[in-house]
BAFI-3210 file (N, C-alpha, C; in Angstrom, 3 decimals, decimal comma, padded with zeros to 6 digits):
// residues 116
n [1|2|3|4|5|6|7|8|9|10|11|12|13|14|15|16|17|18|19|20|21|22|23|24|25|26|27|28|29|30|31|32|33|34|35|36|37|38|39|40|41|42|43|44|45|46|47|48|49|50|51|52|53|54|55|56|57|58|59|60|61|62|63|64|65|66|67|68|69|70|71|72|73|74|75|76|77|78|79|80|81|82|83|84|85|86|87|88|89|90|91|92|93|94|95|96|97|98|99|100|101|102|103|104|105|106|107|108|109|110|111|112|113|114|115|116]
n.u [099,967|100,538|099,400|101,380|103,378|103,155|105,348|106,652|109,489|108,215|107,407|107,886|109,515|108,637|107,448|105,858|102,728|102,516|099,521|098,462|099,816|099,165|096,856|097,487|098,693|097,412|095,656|096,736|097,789|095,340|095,419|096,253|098,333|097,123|098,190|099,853|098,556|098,924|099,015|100,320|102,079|103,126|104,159|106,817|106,094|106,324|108,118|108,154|106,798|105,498|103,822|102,625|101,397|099,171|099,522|099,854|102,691|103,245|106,294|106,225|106,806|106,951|106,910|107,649|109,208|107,627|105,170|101,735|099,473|100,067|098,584|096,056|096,696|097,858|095,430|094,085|095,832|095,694|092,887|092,226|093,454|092,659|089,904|090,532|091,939|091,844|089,904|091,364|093,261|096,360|096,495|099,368|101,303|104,127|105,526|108,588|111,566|113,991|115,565|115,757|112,827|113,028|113,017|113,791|112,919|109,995|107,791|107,962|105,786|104,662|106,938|107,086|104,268|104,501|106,630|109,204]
n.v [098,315|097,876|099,317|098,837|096,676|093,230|091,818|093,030|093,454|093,393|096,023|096,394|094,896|092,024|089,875|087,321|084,915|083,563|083,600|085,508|087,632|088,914|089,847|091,679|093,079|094,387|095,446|097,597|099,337|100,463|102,521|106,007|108,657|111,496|114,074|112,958|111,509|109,294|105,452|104,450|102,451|102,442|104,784|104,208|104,128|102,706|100,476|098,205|095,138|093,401|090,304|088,756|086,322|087,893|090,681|093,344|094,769|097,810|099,758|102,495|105,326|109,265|111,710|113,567|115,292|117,001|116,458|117,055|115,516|113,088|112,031|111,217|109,431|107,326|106,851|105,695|103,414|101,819|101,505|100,056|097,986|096,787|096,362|094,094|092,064|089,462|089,788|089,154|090,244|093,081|096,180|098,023|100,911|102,040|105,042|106,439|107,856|107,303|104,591|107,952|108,801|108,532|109,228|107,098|105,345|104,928|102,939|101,604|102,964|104,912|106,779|106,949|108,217|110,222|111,843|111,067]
n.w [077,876|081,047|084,371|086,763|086,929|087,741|088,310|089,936|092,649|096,102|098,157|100,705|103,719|104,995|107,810|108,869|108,589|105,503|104,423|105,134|104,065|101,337|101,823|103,904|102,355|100,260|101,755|102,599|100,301|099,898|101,423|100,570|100,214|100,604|099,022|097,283|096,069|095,324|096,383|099,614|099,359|096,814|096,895|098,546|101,819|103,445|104,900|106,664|107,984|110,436|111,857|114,514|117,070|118,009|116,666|115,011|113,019|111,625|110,201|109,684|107,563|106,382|104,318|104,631|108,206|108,757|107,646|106,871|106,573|108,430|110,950|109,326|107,573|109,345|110,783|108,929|108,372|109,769|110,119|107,932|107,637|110,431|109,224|107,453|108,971|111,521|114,594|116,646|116,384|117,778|116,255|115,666|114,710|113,860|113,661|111,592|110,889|110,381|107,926|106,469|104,174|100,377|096,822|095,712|096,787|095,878|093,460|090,425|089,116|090,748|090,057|087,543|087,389|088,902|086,934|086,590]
ca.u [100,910|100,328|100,302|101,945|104,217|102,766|106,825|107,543|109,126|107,569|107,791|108,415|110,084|106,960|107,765|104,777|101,811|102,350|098,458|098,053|101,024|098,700|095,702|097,657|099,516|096,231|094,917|097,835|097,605|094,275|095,561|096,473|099,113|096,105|099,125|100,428|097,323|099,159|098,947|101,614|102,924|103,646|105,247|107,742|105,970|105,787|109,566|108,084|105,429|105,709|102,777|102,807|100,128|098,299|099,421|100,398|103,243|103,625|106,689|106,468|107,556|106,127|107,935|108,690|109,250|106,495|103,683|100,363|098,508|100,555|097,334|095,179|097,284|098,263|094,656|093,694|096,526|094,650|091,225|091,875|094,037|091,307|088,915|090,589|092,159|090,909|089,365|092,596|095,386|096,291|097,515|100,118|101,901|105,357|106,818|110,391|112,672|115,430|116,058|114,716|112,420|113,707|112,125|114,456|111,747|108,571|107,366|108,231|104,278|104,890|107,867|105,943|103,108|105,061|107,399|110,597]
ca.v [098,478|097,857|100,538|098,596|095,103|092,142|090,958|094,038|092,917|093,703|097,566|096,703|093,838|091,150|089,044|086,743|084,004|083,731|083,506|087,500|089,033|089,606|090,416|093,247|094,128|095,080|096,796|099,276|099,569|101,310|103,971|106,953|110,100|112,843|115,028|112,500|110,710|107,533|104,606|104,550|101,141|102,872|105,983|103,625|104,795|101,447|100,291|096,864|094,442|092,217|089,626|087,295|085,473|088,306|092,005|093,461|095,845|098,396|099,948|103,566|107,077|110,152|112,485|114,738|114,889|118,259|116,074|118,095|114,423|112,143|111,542|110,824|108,260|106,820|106,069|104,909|102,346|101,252|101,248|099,323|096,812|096,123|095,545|092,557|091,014|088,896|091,086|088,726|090,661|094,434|096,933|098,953|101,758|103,176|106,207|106,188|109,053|106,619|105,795|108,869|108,687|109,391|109,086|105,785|104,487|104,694|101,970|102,490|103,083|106,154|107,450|107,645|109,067|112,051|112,212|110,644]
ca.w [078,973|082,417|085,233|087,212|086,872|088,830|088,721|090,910|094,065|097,244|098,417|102,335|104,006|105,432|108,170|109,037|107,851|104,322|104,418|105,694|103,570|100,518|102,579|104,669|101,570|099,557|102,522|102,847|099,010|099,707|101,398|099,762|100,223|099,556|098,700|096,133|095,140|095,163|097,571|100,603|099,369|096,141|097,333|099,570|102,909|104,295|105,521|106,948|108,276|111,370|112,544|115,620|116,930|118,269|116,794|113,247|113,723|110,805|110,389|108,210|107,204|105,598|102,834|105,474|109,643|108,594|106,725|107,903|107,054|109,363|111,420|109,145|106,789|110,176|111,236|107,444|107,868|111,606|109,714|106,666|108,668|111,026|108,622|106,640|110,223|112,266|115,483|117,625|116,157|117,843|115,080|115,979|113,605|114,573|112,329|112,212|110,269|109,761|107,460|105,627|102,525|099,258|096,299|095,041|097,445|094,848|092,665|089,040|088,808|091,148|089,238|086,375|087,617|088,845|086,286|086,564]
c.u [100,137|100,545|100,846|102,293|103,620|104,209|107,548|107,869|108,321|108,034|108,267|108,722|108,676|107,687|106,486|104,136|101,970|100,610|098,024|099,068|099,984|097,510|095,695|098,156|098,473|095,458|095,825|098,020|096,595|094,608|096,141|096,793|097,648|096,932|099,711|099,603|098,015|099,633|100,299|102,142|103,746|104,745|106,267|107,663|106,480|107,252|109,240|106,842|105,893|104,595|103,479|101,554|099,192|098,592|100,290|100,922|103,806|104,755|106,819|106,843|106,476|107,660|108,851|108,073|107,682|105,071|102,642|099,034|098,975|099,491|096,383|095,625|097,497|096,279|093,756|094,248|095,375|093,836|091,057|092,662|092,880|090,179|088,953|091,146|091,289|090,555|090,885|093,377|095,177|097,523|097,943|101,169|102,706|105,927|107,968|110,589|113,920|115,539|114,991|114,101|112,834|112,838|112,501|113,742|110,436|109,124|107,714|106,655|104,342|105,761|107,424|104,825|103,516|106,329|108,751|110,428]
c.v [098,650|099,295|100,081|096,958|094,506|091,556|091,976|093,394|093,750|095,052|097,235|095,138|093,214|089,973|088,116|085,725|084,528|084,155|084,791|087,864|089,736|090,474|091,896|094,057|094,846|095,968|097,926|099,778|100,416|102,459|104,580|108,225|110,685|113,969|114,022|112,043|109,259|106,563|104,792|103,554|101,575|103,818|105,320|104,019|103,726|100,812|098,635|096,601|093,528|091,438|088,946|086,785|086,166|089,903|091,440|094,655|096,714|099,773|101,086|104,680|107,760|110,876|112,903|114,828|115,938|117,906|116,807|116,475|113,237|111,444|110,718|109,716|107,360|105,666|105,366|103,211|101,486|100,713|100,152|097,961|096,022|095,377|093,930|091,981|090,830|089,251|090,509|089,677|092,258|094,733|098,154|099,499|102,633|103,602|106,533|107,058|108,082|105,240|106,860|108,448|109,302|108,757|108,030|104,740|103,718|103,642|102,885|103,414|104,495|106,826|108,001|108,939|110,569|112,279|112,219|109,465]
c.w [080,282|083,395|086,135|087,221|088,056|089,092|089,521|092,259|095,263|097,839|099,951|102,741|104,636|106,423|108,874|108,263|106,530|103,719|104,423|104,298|102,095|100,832|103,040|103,718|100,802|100,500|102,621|101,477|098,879|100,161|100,691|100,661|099,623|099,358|097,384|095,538|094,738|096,537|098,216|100,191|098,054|096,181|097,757|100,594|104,021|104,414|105,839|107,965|108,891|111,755|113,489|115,611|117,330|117,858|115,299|113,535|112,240|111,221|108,909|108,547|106,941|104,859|103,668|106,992|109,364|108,307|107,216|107,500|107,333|109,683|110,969|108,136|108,370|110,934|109,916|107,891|108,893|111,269|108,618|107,058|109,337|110,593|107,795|107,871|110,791|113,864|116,787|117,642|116,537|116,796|115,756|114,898|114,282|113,092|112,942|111,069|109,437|108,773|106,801|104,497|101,726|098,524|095,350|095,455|096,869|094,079|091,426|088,856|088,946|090,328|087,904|086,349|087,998|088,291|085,666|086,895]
res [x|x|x|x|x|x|x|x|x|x|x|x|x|x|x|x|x|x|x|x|x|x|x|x|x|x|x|x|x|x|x|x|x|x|x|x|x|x|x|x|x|x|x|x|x|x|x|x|x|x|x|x|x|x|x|x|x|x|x|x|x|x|x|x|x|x|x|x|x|x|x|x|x|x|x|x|x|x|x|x|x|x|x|x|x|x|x|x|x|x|x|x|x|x|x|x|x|x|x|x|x|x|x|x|x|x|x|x|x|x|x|x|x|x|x|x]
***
């Protein structure tokens, strides 16, 4: 058994170069909730993904308005972005509340992993 289905659909909406979507999606896969120990794409942090021809506009949450590592998931996403784009594109990361996260959000993978 797998820990996680390759037939899972896609955790956040992707609007852009088919060419990037797996690229940016494996880089935001690297980060990691260090309160959950599982990637933000898993948790359901990640709400959605815009490209144009010159900026990559990530659109995410946290558990809670309170998180105490906002900051530093926020400049993960920045860092691990940067490194697989191409130096053209500016990355920009807006956190939004609305809607809220729940936890109908996680990947089965996640659900598992903590328990339900």
């Amino acid at each position: 058994m797998t820990t996680s289905s390759p037939a899972e659909p896609p955790r956040f909406d992707y609007q852009g170069p088919d060419a990037l979507q797996a690229t940016i999606t494996a880089a935001l896969k690297r980060v990691v909730d260090p309160e959950l120990a599982l990637s933000i794409v898993d948790v359901g942090l990640v709400y959605g993904v815009q490209v144009s021809a010159d900026r990559v506009w990530v659109r995410m949450t946290m558990t809670s308005p309170a998180c105490p590592v906002t900051a530093s998931i926020v400049d993960e996403v920045e860092g691990e972005l940067d490194r697989v784009l191409p130096p053209a594109y500016a990355i920009e990361v807006e956190l939004c509340w609305e809607p809220a996260w729940t936890r109908e959000r996680m990947s089965e993978h996640a659900r598992r992993f903590m328990g339900g």
